[in-house]
Backbone as CSV, one residue per row, in Angstrom:
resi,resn,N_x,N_y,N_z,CA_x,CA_y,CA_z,C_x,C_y,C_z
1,UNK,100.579,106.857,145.588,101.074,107.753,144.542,99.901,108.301,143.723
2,UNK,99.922,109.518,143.185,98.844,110.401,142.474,99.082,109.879,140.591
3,UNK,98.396,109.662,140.427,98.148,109.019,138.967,97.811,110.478,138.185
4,UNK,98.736,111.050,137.840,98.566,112.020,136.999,97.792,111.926,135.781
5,UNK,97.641,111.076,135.674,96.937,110.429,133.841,95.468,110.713,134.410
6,UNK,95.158,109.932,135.334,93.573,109.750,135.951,93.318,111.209,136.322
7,UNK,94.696,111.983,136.919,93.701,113.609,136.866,93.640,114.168,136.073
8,UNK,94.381,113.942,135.068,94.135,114.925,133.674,93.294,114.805,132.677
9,UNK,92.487,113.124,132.999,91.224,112.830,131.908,90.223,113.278,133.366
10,UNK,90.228,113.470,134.350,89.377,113.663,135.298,89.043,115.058,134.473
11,UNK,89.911,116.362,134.478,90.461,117.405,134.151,89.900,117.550,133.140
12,UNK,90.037,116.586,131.715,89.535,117.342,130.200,87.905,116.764,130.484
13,UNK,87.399,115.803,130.848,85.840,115.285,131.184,85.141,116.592,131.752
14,UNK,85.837,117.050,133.228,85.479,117.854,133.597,85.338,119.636,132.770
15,UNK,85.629,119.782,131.819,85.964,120.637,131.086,85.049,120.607,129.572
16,UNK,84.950,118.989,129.034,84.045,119.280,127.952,82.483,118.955,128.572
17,UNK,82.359,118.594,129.670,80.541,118.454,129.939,80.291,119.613,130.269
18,UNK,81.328,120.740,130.920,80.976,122.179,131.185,80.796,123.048,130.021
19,UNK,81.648,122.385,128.448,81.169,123.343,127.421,80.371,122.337,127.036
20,UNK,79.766,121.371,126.850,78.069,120.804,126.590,77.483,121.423,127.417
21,UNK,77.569,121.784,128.589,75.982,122.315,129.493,75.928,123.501,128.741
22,UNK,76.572,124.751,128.379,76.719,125.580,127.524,76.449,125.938,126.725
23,UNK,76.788,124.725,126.084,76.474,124.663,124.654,74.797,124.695,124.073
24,UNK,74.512,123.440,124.956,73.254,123.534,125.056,72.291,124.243,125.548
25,UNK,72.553,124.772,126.627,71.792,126.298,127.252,71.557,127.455,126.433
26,UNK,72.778,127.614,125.720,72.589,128.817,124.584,71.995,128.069,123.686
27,UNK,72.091,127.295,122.946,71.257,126.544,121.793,69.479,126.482,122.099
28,UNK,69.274,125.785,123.446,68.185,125.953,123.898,67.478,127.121,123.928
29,UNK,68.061,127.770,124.542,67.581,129.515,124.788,67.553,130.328,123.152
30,UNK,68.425,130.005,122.058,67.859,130.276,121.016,66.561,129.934,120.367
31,UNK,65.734,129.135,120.588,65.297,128.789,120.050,63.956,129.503,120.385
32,UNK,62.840,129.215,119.224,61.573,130.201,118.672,60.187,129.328,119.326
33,UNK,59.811,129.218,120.330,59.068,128.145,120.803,57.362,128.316,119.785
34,UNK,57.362,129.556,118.835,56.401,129.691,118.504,56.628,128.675,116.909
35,UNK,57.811,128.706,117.059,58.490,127.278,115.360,57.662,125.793,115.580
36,UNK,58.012,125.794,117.199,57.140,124.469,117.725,55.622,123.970,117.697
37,UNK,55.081,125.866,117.620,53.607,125.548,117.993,53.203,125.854,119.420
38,UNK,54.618,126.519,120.051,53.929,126.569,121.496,53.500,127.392,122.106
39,UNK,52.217,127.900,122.447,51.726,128.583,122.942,52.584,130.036,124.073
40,UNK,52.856,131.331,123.546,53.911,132.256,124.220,52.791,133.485,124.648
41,UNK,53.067,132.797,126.297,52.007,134.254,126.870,52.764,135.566,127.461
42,UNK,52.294,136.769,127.398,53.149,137.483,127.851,54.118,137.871,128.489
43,UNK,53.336,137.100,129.891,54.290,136.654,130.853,55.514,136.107,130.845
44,UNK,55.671,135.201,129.977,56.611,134.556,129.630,58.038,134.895,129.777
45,UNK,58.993,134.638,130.255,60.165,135.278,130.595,61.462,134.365,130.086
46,UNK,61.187,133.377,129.788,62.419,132.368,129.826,62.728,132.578,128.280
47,UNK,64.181,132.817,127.640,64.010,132.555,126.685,64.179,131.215,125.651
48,UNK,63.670,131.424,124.425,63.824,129.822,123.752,62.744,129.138,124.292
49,UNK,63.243,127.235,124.298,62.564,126.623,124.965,62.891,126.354,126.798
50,UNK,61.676,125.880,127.036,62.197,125.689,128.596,62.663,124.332,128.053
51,UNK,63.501,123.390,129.553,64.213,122.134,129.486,62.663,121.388,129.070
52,UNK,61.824,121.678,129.772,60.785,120.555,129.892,60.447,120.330,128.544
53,UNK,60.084,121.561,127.863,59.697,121.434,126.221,60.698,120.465,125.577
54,UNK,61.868,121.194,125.841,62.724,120.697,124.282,63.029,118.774,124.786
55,UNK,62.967,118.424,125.908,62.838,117.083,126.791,61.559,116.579,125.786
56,UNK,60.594,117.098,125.876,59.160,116.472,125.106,59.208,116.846,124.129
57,UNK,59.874,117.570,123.229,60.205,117.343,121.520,61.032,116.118,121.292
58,UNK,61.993,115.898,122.287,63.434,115.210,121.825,63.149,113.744,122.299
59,UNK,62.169,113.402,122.850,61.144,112.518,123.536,62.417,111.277,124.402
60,UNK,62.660,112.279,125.289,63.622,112.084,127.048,63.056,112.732,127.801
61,UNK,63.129,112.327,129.331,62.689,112.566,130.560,62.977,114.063,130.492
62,UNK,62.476,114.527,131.616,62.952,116.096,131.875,63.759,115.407,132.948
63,UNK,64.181,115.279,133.956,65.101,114.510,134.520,66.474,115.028,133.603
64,UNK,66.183,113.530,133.168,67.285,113.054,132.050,68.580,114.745,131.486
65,UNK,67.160,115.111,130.534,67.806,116.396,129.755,68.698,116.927,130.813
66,UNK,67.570,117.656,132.220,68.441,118.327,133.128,69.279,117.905,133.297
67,UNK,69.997,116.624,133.759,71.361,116.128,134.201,72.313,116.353,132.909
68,UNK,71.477,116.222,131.656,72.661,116.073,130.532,73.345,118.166,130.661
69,UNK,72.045,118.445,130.268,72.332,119.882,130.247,73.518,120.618,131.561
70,UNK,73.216,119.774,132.918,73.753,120.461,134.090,75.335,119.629,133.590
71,UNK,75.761,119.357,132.518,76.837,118.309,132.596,77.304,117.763,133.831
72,UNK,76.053,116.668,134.053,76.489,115.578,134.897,77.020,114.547,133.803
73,UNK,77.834,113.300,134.854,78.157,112.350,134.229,77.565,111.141,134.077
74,UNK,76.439,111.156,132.569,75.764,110.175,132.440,76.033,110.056,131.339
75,UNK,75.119,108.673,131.102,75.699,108.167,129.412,74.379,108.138,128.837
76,UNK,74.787,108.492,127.334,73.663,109.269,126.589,73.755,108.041,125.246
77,UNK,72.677,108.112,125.179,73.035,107.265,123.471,73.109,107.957,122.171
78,UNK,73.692,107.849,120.791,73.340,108.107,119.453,72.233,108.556,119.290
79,UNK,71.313,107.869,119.420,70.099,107.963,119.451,69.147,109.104,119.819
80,UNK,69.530,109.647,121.343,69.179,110.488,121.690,69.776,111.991,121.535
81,UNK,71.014,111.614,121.234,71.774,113.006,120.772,71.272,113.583,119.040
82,UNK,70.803,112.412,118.705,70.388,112.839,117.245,68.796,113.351,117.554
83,UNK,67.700,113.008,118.080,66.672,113.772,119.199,66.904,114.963,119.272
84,UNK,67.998,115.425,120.332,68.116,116.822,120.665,68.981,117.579,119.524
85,UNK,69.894,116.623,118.878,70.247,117.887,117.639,69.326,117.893,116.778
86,UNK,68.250,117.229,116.811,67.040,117.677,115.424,66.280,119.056,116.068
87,UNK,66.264,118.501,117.344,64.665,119.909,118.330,65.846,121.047,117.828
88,UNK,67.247,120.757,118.512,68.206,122.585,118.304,68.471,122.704,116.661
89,UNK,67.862,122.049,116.372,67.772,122.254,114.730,69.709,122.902,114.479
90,UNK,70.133,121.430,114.865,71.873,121.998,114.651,72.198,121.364,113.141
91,UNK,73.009,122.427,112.459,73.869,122.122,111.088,74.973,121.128,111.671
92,UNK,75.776,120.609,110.344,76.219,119.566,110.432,77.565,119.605,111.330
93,UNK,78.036,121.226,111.412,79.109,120.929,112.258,79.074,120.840,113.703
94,UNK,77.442,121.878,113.975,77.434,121.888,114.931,76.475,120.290,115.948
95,UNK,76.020,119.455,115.050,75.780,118.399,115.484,77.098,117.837,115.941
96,UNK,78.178,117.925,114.732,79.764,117.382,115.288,79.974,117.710,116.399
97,UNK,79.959,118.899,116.990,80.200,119.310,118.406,79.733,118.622,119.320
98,UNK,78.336,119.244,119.599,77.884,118.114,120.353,78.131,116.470,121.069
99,UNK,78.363,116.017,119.790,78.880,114.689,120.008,79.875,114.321,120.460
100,UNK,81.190,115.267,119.841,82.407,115.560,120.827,82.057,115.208,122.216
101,UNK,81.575,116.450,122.275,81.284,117.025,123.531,80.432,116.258,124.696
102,UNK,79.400,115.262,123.979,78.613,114.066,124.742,79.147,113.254,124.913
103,UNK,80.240,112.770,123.957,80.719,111.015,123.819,81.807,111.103,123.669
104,UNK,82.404,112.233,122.879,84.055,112.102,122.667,84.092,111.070,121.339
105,UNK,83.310,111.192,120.267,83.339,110.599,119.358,82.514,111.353,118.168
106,UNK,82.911,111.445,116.982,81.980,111.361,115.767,81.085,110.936,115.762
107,UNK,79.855,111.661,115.175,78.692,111.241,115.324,78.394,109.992,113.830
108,UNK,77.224,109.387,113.675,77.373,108.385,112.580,77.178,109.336,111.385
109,UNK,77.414,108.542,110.514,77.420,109.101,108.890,75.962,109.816,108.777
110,UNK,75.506,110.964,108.494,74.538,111.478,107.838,74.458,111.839,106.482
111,UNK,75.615,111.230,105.986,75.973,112.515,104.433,75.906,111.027,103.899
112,UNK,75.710,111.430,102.577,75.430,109.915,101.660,75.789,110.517,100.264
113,UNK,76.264,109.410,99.073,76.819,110.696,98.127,76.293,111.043,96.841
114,UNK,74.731,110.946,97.872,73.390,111.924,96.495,73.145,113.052,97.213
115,UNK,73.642,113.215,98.277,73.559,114.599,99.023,74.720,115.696,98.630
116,UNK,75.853,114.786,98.285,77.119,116.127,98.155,76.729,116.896,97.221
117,UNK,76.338,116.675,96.073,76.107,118.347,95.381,75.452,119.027,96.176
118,UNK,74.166,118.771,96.381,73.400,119.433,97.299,74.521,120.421,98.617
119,UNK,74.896,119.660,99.067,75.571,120.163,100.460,76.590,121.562,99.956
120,UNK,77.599,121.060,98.741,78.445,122.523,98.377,78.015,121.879,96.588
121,UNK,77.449,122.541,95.919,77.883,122.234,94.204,79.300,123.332,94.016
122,UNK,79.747,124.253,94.763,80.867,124.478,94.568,82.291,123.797,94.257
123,UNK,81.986,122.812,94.902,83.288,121.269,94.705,83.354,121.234,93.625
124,UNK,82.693,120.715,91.962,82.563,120.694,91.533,83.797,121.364,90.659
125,UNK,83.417,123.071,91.029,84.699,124.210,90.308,85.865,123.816,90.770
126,UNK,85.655,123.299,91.865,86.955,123.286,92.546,87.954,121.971,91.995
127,UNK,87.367,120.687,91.618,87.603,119.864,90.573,87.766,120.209,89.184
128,UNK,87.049,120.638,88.802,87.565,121.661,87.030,88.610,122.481,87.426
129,UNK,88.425,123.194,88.354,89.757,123.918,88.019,90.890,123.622,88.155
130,UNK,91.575,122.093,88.728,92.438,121.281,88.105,92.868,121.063,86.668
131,UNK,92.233,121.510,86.482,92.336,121.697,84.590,92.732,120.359,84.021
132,UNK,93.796,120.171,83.794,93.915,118.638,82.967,95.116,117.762,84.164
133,UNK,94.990,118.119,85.437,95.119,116.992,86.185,93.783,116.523,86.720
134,UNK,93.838,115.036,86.565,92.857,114.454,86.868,92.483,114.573,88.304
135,UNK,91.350,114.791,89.227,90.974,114.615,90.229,89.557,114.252,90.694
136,UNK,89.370,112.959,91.907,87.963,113.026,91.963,88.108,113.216,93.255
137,UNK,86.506,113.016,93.946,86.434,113.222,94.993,85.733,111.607,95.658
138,UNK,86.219,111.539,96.465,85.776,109.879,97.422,84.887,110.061,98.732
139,UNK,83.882,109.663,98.539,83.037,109.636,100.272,83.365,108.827,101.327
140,UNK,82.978,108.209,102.270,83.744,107.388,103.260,83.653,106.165,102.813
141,UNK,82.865,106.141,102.158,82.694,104.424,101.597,83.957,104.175,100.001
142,UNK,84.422,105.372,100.243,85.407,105.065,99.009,84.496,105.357,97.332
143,UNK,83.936,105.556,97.537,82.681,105.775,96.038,83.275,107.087,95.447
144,UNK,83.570,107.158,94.074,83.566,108.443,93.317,82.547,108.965,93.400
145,UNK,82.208,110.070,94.162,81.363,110.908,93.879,81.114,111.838,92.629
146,UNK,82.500,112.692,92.314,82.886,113.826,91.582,83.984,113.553,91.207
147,UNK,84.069,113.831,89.938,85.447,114.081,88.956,85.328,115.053,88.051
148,UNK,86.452,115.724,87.486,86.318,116.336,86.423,87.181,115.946,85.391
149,UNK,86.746,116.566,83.916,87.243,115.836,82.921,88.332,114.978,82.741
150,UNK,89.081,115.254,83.313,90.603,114.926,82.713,90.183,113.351,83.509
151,UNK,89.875,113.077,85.118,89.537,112.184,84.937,89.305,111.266,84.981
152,UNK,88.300,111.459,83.897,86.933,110.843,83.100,87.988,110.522,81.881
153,UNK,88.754,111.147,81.428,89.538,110.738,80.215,90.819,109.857,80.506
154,UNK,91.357,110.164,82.024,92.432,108.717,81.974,92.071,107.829,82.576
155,UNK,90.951,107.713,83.788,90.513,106.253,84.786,89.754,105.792,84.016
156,UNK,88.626,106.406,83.830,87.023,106.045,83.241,85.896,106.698,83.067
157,UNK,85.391,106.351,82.627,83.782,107.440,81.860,83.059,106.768,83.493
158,UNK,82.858,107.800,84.445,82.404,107.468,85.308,81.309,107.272,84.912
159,UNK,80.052,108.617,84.306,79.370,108.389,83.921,78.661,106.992,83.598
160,UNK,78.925,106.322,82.553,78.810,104.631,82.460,78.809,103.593,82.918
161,UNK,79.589,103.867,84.282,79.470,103.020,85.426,78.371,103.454,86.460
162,UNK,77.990,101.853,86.910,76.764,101.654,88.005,77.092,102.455,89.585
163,UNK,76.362,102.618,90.271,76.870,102.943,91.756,77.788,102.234,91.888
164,UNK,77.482,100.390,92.255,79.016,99.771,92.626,80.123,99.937,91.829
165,UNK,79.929,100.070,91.099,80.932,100.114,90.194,81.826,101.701,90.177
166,UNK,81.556,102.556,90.544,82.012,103.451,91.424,83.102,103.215,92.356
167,UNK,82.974,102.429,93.014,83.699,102.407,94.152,84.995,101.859,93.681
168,UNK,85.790,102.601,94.182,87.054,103.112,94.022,87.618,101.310,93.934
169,UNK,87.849,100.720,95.275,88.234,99.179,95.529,87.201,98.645,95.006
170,UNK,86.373,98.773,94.297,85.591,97.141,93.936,85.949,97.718,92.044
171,UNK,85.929,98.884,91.877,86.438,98.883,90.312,87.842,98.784,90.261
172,UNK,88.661,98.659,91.023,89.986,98.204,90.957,90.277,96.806,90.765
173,UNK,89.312,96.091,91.595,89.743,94.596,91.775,88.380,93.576,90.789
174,UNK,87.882,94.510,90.172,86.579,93.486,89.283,86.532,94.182,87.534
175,UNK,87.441,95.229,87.544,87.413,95.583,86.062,88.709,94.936,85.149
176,UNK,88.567,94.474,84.796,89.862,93.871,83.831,91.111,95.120,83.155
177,UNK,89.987,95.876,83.015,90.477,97.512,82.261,91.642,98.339,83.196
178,UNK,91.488,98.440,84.875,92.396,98.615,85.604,93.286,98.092,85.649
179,UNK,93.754,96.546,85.392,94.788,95.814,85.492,95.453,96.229,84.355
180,UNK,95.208,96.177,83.248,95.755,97.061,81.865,96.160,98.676,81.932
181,UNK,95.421,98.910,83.021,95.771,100.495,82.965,97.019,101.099,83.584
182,UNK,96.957,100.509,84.775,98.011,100.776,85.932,98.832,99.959,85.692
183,UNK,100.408,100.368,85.749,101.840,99.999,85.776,101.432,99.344,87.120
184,UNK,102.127,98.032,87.247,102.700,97.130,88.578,100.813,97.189,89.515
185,UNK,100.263,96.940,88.269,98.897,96.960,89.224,98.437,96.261,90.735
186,UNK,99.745,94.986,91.140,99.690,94.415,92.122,100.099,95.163,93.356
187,UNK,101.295,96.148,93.118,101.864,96.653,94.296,100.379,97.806,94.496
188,UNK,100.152,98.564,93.308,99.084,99.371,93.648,97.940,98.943,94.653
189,UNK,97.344,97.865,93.870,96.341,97.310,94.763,96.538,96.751,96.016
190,UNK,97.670,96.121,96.667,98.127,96.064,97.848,97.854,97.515,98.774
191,UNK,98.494,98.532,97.974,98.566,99.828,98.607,97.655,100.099,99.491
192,UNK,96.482,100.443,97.934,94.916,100.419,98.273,94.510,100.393,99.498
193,UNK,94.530,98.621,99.412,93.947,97.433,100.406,94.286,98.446,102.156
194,UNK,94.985,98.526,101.965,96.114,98.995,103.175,95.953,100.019,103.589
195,UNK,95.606,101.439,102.443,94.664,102.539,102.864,93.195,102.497,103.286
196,UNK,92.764,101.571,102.323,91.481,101.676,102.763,91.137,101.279,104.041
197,UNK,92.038,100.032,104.453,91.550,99.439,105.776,91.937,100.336,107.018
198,UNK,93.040,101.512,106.746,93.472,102.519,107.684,92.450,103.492,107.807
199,UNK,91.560,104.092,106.730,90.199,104.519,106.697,89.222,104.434,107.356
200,UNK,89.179,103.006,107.778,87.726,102.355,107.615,87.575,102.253,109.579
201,UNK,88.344,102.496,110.126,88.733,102.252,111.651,87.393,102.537,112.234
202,UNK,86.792,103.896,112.016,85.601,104.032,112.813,84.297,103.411,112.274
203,UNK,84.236,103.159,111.362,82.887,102.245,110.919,82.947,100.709,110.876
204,UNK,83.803,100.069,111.488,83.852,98.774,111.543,82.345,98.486,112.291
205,UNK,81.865,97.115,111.612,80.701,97.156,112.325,79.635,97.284,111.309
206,UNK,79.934,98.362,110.633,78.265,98.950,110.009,78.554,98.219,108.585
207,UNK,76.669,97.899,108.027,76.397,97.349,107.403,76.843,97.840,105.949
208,UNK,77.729,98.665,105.776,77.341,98.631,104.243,79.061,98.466,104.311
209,UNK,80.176,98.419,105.151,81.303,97.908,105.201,81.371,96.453,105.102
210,UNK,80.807,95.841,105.874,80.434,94.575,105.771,80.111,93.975,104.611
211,UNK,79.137,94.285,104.357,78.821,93.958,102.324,79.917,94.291,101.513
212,UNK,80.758,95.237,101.254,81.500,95.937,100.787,82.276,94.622,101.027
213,UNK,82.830,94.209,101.969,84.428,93.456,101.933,83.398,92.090,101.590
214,UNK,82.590,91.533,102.304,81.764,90.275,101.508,81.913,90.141,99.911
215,UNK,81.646,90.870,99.667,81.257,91.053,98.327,82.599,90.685,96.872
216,UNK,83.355,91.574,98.134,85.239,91.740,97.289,85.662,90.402,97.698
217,UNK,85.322,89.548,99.200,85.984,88.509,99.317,85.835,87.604,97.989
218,UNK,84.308,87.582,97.709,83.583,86.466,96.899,84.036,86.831,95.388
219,UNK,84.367,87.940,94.910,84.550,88.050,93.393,85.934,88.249,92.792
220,UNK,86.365,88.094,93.897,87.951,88.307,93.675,88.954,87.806,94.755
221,UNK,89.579,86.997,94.168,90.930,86.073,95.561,91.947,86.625,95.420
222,UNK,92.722,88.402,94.415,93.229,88.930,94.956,92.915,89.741,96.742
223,UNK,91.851,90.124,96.391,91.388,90.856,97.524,91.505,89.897,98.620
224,UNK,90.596,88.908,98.582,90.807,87.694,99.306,92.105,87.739,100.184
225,UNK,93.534,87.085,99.590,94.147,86.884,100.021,94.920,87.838,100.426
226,UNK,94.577,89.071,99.893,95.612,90.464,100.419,94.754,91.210,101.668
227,UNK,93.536,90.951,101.473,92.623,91.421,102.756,93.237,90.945,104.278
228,UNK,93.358,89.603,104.494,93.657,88.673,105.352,95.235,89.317,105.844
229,UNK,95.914,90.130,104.923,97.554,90.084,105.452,97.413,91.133,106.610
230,UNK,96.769,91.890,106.592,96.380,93.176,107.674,97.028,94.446,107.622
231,UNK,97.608,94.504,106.470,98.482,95.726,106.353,97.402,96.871,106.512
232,UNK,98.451,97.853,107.052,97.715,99.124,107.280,98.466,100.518,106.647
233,UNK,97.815,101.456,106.104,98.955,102.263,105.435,98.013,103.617,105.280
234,UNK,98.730,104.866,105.840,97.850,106.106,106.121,98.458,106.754,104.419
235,UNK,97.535,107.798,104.254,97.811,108.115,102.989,98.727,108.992,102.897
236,UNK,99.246,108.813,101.816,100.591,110.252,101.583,100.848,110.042,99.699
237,UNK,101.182,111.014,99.733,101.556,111.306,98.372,102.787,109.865,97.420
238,UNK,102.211,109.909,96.274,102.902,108.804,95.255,102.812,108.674,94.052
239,UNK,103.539,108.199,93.259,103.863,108.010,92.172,102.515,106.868,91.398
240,UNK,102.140,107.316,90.598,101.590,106.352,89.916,101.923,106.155,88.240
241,UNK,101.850,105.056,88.140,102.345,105.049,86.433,101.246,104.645,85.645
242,UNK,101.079,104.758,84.530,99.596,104.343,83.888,100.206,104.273,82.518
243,UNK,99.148,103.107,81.614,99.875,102.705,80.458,98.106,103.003,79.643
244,UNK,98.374,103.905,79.705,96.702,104.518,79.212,96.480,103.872,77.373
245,UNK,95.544,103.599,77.197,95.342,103.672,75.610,95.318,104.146,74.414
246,UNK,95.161,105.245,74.383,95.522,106.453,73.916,96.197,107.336,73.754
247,UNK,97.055,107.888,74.974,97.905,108.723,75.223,99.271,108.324,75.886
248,UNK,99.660,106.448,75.897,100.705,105.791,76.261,101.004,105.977,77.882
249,UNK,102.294,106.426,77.673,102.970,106.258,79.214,102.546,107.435,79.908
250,UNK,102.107,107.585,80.940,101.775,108.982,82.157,102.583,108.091,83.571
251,UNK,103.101,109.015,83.787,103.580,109.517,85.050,102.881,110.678,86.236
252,UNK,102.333,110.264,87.160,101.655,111.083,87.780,101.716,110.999,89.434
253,UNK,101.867,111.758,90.002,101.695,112.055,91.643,100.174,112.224,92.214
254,UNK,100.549,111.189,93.364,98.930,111.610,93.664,98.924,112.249,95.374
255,UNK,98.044,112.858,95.149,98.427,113.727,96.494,96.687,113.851,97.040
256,UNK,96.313,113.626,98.182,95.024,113.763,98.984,94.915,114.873,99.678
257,UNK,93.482,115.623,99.220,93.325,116.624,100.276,92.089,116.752,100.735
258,UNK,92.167,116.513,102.131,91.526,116.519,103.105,90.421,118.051,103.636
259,UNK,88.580,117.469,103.338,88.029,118.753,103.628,87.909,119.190,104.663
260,UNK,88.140,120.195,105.544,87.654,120.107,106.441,86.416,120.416,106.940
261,UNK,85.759,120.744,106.162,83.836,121.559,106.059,83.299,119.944,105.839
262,UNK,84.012,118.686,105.340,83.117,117.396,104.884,84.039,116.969,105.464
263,UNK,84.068,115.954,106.461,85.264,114.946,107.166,84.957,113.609,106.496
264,UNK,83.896,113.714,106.090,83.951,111.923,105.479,84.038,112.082,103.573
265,UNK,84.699,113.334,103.364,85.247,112.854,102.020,86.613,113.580,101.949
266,UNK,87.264,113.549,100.459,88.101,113.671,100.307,88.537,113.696,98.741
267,UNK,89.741,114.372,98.042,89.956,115.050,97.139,91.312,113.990,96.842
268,UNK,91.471,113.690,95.645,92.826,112.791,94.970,92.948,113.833,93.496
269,UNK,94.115,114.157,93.767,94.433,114.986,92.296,95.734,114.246,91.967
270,UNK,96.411,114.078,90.770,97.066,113.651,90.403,97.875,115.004,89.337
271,UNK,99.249,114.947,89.810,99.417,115.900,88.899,100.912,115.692,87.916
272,UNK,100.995,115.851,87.001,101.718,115.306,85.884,103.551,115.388,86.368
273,UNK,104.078,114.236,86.760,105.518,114.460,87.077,106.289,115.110,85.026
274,UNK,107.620,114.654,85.198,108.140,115.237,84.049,108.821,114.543,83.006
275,UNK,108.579,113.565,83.568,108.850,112.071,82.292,107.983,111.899,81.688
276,UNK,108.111,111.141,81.006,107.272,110.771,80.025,106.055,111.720,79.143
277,UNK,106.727,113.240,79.254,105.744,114.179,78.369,104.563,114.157,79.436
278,UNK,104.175,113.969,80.629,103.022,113.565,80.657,101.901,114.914,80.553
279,UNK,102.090,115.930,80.906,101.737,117.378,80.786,101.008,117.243,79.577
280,UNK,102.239,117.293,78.741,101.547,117.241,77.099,100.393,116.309,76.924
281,UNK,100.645,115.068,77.171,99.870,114.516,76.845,98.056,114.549,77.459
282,UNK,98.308,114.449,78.625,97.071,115.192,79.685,96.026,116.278,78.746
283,UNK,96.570,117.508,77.746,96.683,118.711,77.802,95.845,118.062,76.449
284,UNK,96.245,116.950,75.531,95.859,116.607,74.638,94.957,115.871,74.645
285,UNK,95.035,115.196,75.403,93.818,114.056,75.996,92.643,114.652,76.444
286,UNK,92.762,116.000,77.574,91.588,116.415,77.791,90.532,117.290,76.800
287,UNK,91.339,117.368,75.556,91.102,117.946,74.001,89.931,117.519,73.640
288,UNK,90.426,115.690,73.543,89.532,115.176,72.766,88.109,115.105,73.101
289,UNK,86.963,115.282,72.296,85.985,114.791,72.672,85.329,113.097,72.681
């Protein structure tokens, strides 16, 4: 009997090493061999680099390259795909491709979150102009990167807090101030636990996840013992209640939006349901100095 499954990954394999050979041929052939330093005699006819060059920038066999380029089926490492996307001097999406296209996987984290202004400071507006719903922005490690006022006026003066202390799960489960803040702070933090670990799927393994849950095991036996249950929970929109200090009861929805120009961050706005005044109060809160 014909295993239809086995011809149809035969089928898409066969299909993305033909747009990598492609891919890379035109990428190659763009390129300025005089950027390199390399000597361009008249004669010269090929455009870009030849295989052999961009092979001895990306420091792999000429062999090697050729088979990758002819999309044969060989196996390539991280390592070396980050090599040849430095020589094709590829931007960040188009390194994404690539990798697709080599491994059928995401390439590792390059973005870190002293780079995001740098990368768009536009985000930024795009957070203010939430106006007095609170929203920040989270990197893959869960870290506030960006917030705008509002908040800074109902979670916390990010500002004042350390890097770790940033992070979304370790200031949940080590500030005393969160447990006071948030209505039913236990079911919340369960939630959390449960998103985050649905998150975290492709970086299992790497070192700064590892520290991250070490760290939460040792300073806290909520985490502890809610870590261990294995719940898993993809994100979607919810209710949150908050018993703020200042401005009493808020009622708020929180809703995630997903960048697609940054895949390893992400946007939480919260926006005022219709109990508890919370509008008003938001509107007043983000007043104060």
């Amino acid at each position: 009997m014909i295993n239809t499954t086995t011809i149809k990954n035969q089928s898409t394999d066969k299909i993305r090493r033909t747009e990598l050979s492609n891919f890379l041929r035109i990428r190659r052939e763009r390129l300025n061999p005089e950027h390199f330093k390399i000597p361009v005699s008249p004669r010269r006819r090929t455009p870009g680099l030849r295989r052999e060059e961009l092979a001895q920038l990306a420091g792999v066999s000429v062999s090697w390259y050729t088979w990758l380029e002819q999309g044969r089926p060989i196996t390539v490492s991280d390592q070396v795909l980050e090599s040849i996307s430095r020589v094709l001097q590829l931007n960040w999406a188009e390194r994404r491709h690539l990798f697709l296209l080599a491994k059928d996987h995401l390439p590792p984290s390059s973005l870190s979150s002293e780079d995001m202004h740098c990368i768009s400071p536009q985000l930024q507006q795009v957070l203010d102009a939430f106006g007095i719903c609170p929203a920040y922005m989270l990197d893959k490690f869960w870290n506030i990167v960006a917030w705008n006022k509002s908040a800074a006026k109902v979670f916390s003066d990010y500002t004042t807090l350390s890097s770790r202390d940033k992070n979304l799960i370790w200031l949940l489960f080590t500030h005393p101030s969160q447990k006071k803040l948030i209505v039913d702070w236990e079911n919340e933090a369960r939630r959390c636990i449960a998103q985050f670990r649905f998150s975290i799927d492709q970086y299992i393994g790497e070192p700064w996840l590892t520290e991250l849950i070490n760290d939460l095991n040792y300073v806290s036996s909520d985490f502890r013992n809610w870590w261990t249950k294995y719940d898993i929970q993809a994100a979607h929109g919810k209710c949150k209640r908050l018993n703020h200090p200042q401005a009493g009861s808020l009622a708020l929805h929180a809703t995630t939006l997903l960048l697609p120009d940054y895949n390893e961050f992400k946007i939480i706005v919260y926006t005022p349901l219709p109990e508890e005044g919370t509008a008003d109060k938001l509107a007043k809160l983000v007043e104060i100095r």
